[in-house]
C-alpha positions as CSV (number, residue, x, y, z in Angstrom):
1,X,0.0,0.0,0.0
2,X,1.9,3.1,-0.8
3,X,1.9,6.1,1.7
4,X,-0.1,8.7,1.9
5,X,1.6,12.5,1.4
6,X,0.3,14.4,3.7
7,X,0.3,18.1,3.1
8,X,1.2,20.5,5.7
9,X,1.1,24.1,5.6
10,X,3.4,26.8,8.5
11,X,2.3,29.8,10.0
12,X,4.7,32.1,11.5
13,X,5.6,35.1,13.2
14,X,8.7,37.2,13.1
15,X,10.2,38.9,16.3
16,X,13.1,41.1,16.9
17,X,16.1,39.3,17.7
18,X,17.5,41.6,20.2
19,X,20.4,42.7,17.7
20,X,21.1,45.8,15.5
21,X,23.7,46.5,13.0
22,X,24.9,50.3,12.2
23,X,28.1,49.3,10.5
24,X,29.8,46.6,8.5
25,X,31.5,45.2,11.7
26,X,28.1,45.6,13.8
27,X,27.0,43.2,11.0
28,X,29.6,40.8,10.7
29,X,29.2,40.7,14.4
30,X,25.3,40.1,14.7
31,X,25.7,37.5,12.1
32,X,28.2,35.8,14.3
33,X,25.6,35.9,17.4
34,X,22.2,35.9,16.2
35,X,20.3,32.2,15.9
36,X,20.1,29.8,12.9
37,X,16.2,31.3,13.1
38,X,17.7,34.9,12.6
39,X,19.4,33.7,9.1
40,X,16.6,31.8,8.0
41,X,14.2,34.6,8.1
42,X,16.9,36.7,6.2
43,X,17.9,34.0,4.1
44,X,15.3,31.5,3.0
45,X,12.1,33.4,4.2
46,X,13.2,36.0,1.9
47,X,12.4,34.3,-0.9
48,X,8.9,34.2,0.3
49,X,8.4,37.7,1.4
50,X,10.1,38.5,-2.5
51,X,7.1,36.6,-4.0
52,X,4.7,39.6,-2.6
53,X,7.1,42.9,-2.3
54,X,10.0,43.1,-5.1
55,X,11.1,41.5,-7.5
56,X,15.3,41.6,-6.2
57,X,17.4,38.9,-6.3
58,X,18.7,39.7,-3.0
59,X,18.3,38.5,1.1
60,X,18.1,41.1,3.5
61,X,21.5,41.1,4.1
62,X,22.7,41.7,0.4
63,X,19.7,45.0,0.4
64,X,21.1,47.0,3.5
65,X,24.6,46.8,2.5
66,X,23.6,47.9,-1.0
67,X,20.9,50.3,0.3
68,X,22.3,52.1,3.5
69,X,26.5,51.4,3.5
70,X,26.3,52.2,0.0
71,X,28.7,48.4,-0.8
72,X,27.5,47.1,-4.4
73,X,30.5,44.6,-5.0
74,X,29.7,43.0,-1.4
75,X,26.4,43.7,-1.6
76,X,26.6,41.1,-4.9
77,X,28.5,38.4,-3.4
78,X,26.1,38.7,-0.4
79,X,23.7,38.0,-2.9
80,X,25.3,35.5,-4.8
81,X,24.7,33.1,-1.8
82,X,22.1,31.1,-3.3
83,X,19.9,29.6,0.1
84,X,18.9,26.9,-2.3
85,X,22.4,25.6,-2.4
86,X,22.9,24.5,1.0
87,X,21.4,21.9,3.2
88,X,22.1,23.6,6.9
89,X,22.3,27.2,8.0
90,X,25.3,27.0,10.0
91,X,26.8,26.9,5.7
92,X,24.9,29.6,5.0
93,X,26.2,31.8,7.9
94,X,29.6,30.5,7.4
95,X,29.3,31.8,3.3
96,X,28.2,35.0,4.6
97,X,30.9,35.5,7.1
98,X,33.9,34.6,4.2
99,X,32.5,37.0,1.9
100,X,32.1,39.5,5.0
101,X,35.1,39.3,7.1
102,X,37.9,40.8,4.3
103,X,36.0,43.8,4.0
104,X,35.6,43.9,7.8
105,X,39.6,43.4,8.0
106,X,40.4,45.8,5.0
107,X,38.4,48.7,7.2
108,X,40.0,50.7,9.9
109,X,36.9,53.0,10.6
110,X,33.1,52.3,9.7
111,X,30.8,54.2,8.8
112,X,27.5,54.2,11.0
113,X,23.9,54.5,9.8
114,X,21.4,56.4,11.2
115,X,19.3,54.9,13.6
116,X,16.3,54.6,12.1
117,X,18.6,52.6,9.1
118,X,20.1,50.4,11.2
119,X,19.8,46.4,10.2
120,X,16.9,44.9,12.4
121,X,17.8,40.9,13.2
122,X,14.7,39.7,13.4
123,X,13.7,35.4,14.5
124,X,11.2,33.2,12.7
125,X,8.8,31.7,15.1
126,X,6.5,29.0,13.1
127,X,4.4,26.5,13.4
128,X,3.8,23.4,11.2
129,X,-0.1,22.2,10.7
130,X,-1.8,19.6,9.0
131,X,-4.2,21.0,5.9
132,X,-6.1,17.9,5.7
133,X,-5.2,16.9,2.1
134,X,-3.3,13.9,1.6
135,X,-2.3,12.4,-2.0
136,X,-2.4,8.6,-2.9
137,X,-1.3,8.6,-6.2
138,X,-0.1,11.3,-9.4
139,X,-4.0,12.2,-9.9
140,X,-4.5,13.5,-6.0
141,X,-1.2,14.7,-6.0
142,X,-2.1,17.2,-8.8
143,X,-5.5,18.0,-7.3
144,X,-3.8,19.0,-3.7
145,X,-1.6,20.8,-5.3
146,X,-4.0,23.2,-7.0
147,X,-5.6,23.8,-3.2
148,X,-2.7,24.2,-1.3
149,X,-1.5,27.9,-0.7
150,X,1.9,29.8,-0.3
151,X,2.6,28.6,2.9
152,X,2.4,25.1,1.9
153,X,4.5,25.4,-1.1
154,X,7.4,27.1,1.4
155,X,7.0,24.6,4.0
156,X,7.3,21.8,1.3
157,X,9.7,23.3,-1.2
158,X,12.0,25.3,0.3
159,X,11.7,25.3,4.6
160,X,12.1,21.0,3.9
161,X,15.7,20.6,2.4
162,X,17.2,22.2,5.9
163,X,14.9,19.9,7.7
164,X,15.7,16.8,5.5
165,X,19.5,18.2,5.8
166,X,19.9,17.2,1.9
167,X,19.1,18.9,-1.2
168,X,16.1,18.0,-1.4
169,X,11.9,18.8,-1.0
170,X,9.1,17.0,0.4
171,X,7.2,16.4,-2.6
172,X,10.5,14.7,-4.7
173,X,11.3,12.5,-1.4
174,X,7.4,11.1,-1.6
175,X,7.2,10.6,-5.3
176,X,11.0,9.0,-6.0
177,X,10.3,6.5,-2.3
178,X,6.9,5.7,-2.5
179,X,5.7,6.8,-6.0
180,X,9.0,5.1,-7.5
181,X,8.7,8.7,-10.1
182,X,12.1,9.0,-9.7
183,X,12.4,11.2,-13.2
184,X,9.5,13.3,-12.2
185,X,10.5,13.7,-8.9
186,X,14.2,15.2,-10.6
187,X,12.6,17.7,-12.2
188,X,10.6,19.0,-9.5
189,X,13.8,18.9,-7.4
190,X,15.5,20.9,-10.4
191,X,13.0,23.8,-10.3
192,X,14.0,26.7,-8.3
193,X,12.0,30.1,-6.3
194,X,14.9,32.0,-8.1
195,X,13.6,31.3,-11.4
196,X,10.0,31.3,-10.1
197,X,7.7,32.4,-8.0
198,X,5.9,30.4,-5.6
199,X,2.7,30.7,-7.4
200,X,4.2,30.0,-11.0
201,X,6.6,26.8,-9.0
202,X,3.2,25.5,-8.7
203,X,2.0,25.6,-12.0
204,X,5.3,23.9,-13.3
205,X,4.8,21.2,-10.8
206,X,1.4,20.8,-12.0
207,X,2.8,20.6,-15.2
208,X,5.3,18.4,-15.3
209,X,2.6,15.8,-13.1
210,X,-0.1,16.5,-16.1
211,X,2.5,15.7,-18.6
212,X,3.6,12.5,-16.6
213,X,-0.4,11.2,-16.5
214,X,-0.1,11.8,-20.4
């Protein structure tokens, strides 16, 4: 009998993690202190709150060094750091710290922002909850997809390859272990929120099951 998927969907709610950064070393600093939540929101949840606000490449990091310190060529390899790349956050604060810490050491003084500019750290706080549609097969697959909404798709897409710890989402892991739709699940695996939005992502999933049923 093959598993049931069982779609979940995450609610959250972001809080002020008790740091600020002015400066370059304020922020090479924070990043040091702050929790693997902190860089998450920053980092991955980014790419959700992009979906609704601007269409940027960058994480929050990469837009206040542009924005308010005025750094383009760090702001860039702050932004190079693809999220989707990496299976842990400790490597994703590690990347950020090698990009950050020669400019940090090049600099005798920093300049300071204005307070009201300052870098606000803020923590993730989320939940995890059942939506109450499960999938059997390719057909209810397809049709729980077109219900589901954006915090779904995150939670299943993106928030899962740190929780599996392998570069990988929910959906693929389901359809390559228990489906056996190992090419499908390969191309879902292959699609990325830089290329696409969360809404489009699900269309292309949707897709690529429609074309498989064919």
């Amino acid at each position: 009998m093959v598993e049931q998927f069982l779609f979940y969907s995450e609610a959250h709610i972001a809080v002020w993690a008790g740091l600020t950064a002015s400066n370059l070393y304020s922020l090479w600093t924070g990043l040091q202190k702050v929790s693997g939540s902190a860089i998450f929101y920053h980092m991955h949840h980014s790419l959700l709150r992009r979906h609704f606000t601007t269409s940027d490449y960058m994480n929050d990091f990469a837009r206040w060094v542009w924005t308010y310190l005025n750094q383009p060529a760090l702001a860039e390899k702050l932004a190079s750091v693809d999220p989707w790349e990496f299976t842990s956050v400790r490597d994703v604060r590690e990347k950020l710290l090698a990009y950050l810490e020669p400019y940090v050491g090049e600099m005798e003084t920093f300049m300071r922002v204005p307070e009201r500019d300052e870098f606000q750290f803020i923590e993730l706080r989320s939940l995890a909850f059942p939506t109450g549609l499960t999938a059997i097969d390719l057909p209810s697959f397809r049709d729980c997809l077109r219900q589901v909404g954006h915090g779904s798709l995150f939670y299943h897409l993106i928030e899962a390859r740190l929780r599996l710890g392998r570069r990988s989402n929910d959906f693929s892991e389901w359809l390559s272990d228990c489906l056996k739709e190992d090419a499908l699940a390969e191309r879902i695996n292959n699609l990325s929120p830089y290329a696409y939005n969360l809404w489009q992502l699900r269309s292309k999933i949707i897709e690529l099951v429609e074309a498989r049923l064919s």
